[in-house]
Structure formats: C-alpha cells, structure tokens
C-alpha positions as CSV (number, residue, x, y, z in Angstrom):
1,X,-102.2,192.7,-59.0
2,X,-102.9,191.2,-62.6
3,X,-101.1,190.6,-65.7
4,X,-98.3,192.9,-66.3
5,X,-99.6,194.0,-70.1
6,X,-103.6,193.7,-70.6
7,X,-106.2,194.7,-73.1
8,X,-106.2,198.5,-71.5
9,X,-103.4,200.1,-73.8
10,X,-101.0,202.5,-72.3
11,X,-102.3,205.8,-71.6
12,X,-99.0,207.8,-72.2
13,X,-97.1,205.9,-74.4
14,X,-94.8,208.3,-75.7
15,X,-93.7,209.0,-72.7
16,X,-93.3,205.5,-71.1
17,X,-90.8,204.3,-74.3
18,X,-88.2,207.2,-73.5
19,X,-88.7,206.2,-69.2
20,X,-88.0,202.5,-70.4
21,X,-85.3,203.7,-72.7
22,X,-83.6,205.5,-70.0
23,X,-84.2,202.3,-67.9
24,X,-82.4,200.1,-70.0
25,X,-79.9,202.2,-71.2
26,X,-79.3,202.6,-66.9
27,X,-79.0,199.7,-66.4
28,X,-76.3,199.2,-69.1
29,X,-74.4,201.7,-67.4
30,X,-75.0,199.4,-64.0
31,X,-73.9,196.2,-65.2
32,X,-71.1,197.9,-66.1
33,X,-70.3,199.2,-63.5
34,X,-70.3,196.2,-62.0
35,X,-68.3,194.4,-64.1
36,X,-65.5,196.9,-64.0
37,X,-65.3,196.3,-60.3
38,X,-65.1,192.7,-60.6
39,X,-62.5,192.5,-63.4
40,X,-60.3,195.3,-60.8
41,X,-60.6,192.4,-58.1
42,X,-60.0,189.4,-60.2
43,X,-57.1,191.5,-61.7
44,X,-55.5,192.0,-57.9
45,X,-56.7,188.7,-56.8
46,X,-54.2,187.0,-60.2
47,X,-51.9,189.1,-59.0
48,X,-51.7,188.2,-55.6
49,X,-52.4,184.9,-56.1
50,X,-49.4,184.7,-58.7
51,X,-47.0,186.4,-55.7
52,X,-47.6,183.6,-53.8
53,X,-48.2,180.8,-55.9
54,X,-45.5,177.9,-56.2
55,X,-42.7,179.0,-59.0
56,X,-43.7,176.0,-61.0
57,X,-47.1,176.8,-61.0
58,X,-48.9,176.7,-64.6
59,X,-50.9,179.3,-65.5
60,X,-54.0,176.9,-65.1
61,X,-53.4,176.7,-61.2
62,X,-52.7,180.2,-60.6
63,X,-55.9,181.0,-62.2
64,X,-57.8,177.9,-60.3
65,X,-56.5,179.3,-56.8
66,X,-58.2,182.7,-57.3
67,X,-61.6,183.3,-55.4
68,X,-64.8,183.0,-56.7
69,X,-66.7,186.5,-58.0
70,X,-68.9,188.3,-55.6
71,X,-71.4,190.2,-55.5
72,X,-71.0,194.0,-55.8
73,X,-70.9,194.7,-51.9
74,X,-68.2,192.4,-50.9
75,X,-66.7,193.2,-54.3
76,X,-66.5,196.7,-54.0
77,X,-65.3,195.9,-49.7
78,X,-62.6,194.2,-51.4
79,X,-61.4,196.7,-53.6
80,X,-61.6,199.5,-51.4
81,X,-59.7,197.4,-48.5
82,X,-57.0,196.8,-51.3
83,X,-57.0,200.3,-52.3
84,X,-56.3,203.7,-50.7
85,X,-59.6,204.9,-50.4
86,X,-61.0,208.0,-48.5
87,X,-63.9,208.2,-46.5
88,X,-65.1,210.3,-49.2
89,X,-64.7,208.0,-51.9
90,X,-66.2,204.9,-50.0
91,X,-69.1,207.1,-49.5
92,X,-69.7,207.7,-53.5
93,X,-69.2,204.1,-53.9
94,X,-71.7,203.0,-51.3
95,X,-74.1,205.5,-53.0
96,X,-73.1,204.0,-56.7
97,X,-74.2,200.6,-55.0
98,X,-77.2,201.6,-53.5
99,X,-78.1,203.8,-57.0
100,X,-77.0,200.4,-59.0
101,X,-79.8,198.4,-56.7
102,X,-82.3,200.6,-57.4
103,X,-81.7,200.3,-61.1
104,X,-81.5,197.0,-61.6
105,X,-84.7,196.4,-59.3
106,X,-86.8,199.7,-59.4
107,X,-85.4,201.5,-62.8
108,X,-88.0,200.5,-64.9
109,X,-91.0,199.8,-62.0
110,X,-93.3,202.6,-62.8
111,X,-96.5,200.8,-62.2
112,X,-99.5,199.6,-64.6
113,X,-98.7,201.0,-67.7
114,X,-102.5,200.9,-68.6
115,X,-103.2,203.7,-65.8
116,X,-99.8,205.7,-64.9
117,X,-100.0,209.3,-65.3
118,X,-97.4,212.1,-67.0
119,X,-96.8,213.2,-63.4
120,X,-95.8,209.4,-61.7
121,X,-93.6,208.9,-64.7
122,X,-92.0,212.1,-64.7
123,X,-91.4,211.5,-60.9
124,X,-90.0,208.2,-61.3
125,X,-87.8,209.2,-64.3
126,X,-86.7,212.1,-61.9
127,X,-85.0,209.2,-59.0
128,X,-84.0,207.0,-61.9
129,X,-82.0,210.3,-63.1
130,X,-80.9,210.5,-58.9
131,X,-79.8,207.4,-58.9
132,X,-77.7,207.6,-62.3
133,X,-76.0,210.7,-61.3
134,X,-74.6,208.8,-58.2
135,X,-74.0,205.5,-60.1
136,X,-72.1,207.7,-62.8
137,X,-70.1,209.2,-59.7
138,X,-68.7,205.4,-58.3
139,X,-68.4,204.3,-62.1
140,X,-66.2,207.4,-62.5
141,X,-64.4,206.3,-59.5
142,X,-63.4,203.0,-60.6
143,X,-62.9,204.0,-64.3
144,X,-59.9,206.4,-63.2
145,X,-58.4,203.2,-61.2
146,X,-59.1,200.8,-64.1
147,X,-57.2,203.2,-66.4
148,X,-54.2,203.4,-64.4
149,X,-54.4,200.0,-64.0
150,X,-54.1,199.6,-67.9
151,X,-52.1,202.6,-68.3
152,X,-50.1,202.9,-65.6
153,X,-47.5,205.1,-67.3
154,X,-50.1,208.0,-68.8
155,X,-51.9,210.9,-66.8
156,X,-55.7,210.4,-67.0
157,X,-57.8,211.9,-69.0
158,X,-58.6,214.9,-67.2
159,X,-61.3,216.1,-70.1
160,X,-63.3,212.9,-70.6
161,X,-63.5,212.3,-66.2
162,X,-65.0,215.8,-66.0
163,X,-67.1,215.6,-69.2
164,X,-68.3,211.9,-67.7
165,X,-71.2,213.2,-65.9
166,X,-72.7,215.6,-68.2
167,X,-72.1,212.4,-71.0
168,X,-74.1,210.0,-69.1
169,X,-76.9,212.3,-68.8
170,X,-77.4,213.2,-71.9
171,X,-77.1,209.8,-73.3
172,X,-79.1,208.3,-70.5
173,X,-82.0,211.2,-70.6
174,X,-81.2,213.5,-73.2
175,X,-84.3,212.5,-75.3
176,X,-86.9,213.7,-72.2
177,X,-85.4,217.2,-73.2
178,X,-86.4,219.5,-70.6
179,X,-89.2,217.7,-69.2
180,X,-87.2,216.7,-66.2
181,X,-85.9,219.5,-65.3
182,X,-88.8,221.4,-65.5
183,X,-90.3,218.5,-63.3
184,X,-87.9,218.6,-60.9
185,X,-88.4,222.3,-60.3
186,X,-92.0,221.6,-59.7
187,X,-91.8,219.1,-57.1
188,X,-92.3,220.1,-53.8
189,X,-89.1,220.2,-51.5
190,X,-88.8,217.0,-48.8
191,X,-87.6,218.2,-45.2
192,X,-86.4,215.8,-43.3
C-alpha cells in the first residue's frame, strides 16, 4: 500500500465524486446524529444535576458538576436507560451506531481510486446507502425525543417523521439516480 493519490488518475471519476459526495454528505448526517444524542444527555444530565444541586448553587457549579461527554455507545446506554425505550427501539439505535461507525470509518473507503471499477464503487455506494437507511432510522428516533424535549406542548410532526427517510435518501444519493437501484437488483442474494 502506497500513497493514497499517485500519477495514475482515476479511472471512473465521475462516478467516484458523487460516491465521495454521498460520503461526506453521510457523514454530516452522522455527526449529527451524534451530537443530538449528546446535547439530549447533557440536557437530562443539567437537569438532574440541578434537582440535586445545593439551592445556592450558581449556575457555574451546576454546570461544572455535570459529567463529561461520551462517546456515542455509552451516550446512547445513557439515554435509553433514562428513557422508556423498547426492545425495538434499542435495536434501531444499536443499528444507527453500528451504521454511524461504518460511516465515519468505511463511508468513503472504496480503495485506490487509480484502479477501482464501476462495479466495486457501485457496491460500496450500495452498504454506504445500508448503512444510511439505518442511521436515518436512530436519528429519526432521537429527533422525535429532541422535539418533545423542545416542544413539549405540540404533537410531532407526523408528515416530516414519515417523509424523513425518503428525504435523506434523496439528498444523500439522489444524484447516482437510478444506478443504485438498478445495482442493487443485480447483486447476487447472500444466504446466511
């Protein structure tokens, strides 16, 4: 393994600028993700930590007794454990993990530019898309509590939570058109 750009240009360069523009615009959606998880704990950590802090307490030491951030495992254990959650719902947000792993540390790992193929992009485009569709699912998720955490007193917005999905797609991959689709359909079928 060499240098990761060389004299040997890109043999599908078209094609590699909308797999890293679906990269990066993935990864947006991760870090946001993330974020919005983090800002619900630090949220119910001030608020705990406020419950029990000392009545003469100044803002300054309330905010100085909260615990430090974490990572998004431990971050999303805390938020579930704080949180009814099903079974069902810890499940999509153990997939949204695992999908925002894979984005921040595979998402744009195609190979050598200089030598990858239409078919090993497509492919990799394909699990990137995967592993959007179940980040989009947990970042749902935690949207909804967010907004009720803001809003507590409005319904949520039924139309944008079911529209959420189809959004992040299109944003996300819209601009490979069909081509996913259509390589999707002509990959062979894993059996376990």
């Amino acid at each position: 393994m060499t240098w990761s750009l060389g004299y040997s240009p890109p043999q599908e360069p078209e094609l590699l600028d909308a797999l890293f523009l679906s990269a990066g615009r993935s990864l947006h959606i991760a870090n946001a993700f993330e974020e919005k998880c983090r800002w619900m704990v630090r949220c119910i950590n001030l608020m705990e930590v406020h419950e029990n802090a000392d009545p003469v307490a100044t803002f300054e030491d309330i905010v100085a007794g909260l615990p430090a951030d974490e990572m998004l495992g431990p971050t999303l254990q805390q938020l579930t454990g704080r949180l009814a959650c099903s079974a069902d719902t810890m499940e999509v947000l153990r997939g949204a993990r695992r999908a925002r792993n894979f984005i921040a540390h595979e998402g744009a790992g195609v190979g050598d530019i200089s030598v990858v193929r239409v078919k090993q992009i497509l492919a990799h485009a394909c699990r990137l898309r995967s592993a959007v569709a179940d980040l989009t699912a947990g970042d749902n998720i935690v949207s909804q509590w967010g907004f009720h955490f803001e809003e507590p007193r409005l319904s949520l917005p039924r139309d944008l939570i079911d529209a959420y999905p189809k959004m992040i797609d299109e944003w996300t991959f819209g601009h490979f058109g069909n081509l996913l689709d259509e390589a999707a359909a002509a990959a062979p079928t894993e059996h376990p």
